[in-house]
N, C-alpha and C positions, 0 to 999 in steps of 0.2 A: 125794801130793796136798796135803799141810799145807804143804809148801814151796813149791807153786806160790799157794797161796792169798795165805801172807805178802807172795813176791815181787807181785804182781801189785794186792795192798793197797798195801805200800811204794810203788810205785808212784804210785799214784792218792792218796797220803797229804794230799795238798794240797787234795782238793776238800772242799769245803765241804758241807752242805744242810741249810735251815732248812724252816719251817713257812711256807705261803701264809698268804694275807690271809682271815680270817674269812669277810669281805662282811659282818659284821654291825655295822660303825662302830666295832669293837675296835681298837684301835693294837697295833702289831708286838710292842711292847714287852710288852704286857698280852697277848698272845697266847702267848708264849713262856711265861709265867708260871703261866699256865692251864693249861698243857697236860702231861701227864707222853707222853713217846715211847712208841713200840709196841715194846713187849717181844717181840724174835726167837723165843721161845719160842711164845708164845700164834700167831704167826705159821703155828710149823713145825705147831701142835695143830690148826688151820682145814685148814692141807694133808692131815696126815693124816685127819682127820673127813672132807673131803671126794673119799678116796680116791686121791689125787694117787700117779703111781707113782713121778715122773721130776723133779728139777727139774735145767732146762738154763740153764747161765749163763755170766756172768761174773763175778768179784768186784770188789766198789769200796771203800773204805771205809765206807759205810752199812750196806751188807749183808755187812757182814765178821761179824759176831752171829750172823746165819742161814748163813751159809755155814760157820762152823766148827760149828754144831749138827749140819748137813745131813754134813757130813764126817767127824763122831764116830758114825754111825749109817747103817745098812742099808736104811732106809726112810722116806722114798721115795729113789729112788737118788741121786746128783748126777753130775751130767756138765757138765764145765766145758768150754767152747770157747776157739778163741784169738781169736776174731771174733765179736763179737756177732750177725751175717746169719748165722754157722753155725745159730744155737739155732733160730731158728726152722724151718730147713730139717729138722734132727733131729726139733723136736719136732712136725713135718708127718708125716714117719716113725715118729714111736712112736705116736701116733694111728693112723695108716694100720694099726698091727700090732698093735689094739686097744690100749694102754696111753693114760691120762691122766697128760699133763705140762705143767708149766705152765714158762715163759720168766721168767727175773730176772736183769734189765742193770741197767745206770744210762742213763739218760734222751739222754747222746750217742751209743752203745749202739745206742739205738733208731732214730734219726735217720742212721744210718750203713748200718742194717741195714733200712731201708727199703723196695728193691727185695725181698731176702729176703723179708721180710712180704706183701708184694704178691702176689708170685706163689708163695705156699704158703698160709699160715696164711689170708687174707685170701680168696684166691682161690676155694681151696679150702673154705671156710664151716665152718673148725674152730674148732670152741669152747674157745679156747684164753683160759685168764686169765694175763696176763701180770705180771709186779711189775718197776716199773719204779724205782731210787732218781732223787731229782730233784735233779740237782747244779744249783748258781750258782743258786736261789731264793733265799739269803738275802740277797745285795746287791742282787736286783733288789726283794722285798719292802721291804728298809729305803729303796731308794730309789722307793717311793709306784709301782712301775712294773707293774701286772697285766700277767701276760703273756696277749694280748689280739692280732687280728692288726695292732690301730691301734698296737703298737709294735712291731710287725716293722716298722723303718726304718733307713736306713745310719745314721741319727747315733747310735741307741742300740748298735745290732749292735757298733760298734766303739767304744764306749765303753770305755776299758780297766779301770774299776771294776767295769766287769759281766760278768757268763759270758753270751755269747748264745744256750748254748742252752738257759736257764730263758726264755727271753723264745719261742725258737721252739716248745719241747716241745707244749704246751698248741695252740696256735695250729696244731703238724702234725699232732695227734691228730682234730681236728677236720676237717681237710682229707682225711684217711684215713677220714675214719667212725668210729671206733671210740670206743666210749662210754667214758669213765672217772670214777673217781673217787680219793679220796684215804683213806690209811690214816695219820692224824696225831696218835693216839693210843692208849694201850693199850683204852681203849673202844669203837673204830673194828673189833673182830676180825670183830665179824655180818657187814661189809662184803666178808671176803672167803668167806663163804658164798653172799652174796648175789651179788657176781660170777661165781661159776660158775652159779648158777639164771640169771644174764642174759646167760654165753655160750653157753650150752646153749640158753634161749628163742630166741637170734636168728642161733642155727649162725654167731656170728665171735667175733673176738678181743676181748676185755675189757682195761682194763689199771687197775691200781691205783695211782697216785703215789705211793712213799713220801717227803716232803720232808726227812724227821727223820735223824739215823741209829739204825738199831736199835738197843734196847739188850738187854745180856743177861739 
């Protein structure tokens, strides 16, 4: 397992992810500054508190933190996919066989595995919390750009300074229904308590942003 983790980080070594936009008239700069990242630990202590049996994923470089915790330990189990559309179809199955598992991709991940989600998780009104890392948010933040659906447009999409899919993420969560919100600090942990009390209240899938990378 620890050598598929590395290869599949090495991998993906390149991608980036920063912190969104406040909304609150904070500059990029001054946000970054503010802010200390969510510690992978306090992350894994919210799963287990919340009884979680199973996490189904993939690794990226964000959640490389969580994914070696989840890999040194028994509990909750981890099961890595080679396909992000796998996880969800799994974690429709260990639901179905009474277990709670939650899904952790990175954000292209999710937009790949679309269909998957649609027709299990989504379909089927499982209360499934997802954790999603959010790659290419920091060039589209330093360049003033919310991702918003007013800039899903061909000039930006192909701009080659930006990752299109920080600009789509947000904008296909919305289109799917599915409520989110974001884990962009180590103070943000209630948030993923509070995700499971609101995939359970609305029998669907939740998903949490992380834009930072973990740290350990």
């Amino acid at each position: 397992m620890a050598w598929f983790l590395r290869l599949v980080i090495r991998y993906r070594s390149s991608f980036t992810v920063d912190p969104p936009h406040s909304g609150a008239g904070i500059s990029y700069s001054q946000f970054l500054l503010g802010h200390v990242a969510m510690q992978a630990q306090l992350v894994l202590d919210e799963l287990s508190k919340n009884l979680v049996t199973h996490v189904v994923g993939l690794p990226d470089n964000s959640s490389a933190a969580l994914f070696s915790l989840l890999n040194s330990r028994k509990e909750p189990r981890l099961l890595t996919v080679t396909r992000e559309g796998e996880a969800f179809a799994i974690a429709a199955g260990l639901w179905v066989g009474g277990k709670k598992p939650i899904v952790l991709i990175q954000n292209t991940g999710l937009l790949e595995s679309g269909d998957g989600l649609r027709g299990t998780a989504i379909r089927m009104r499982i209360p499934l919390v997802c954790l999603v890392t959010y790659r290419g948010y920091s060039a589209v933040a330093k360049a003033g750009l919310p991702p918003v659906r007013e800039t899903v447009r061909a000039e930006l999409l192909s701009r080659p300074e930006l990752d299109s899919v920080a600009l789509l993420t947000e904008p296909t969560l919305k289109a799917w229904g599915l409520p989110y919100d974001f884990l962009l600090e180590s103070q943000d942990e209630d948030k993923i308590s509070a995700a499971f009390n609101q995939a359970k209240a609305l029998s669907q899938p939740v998903v949490l942003l992380i834009p930072r990378d973990l740290t350990e």
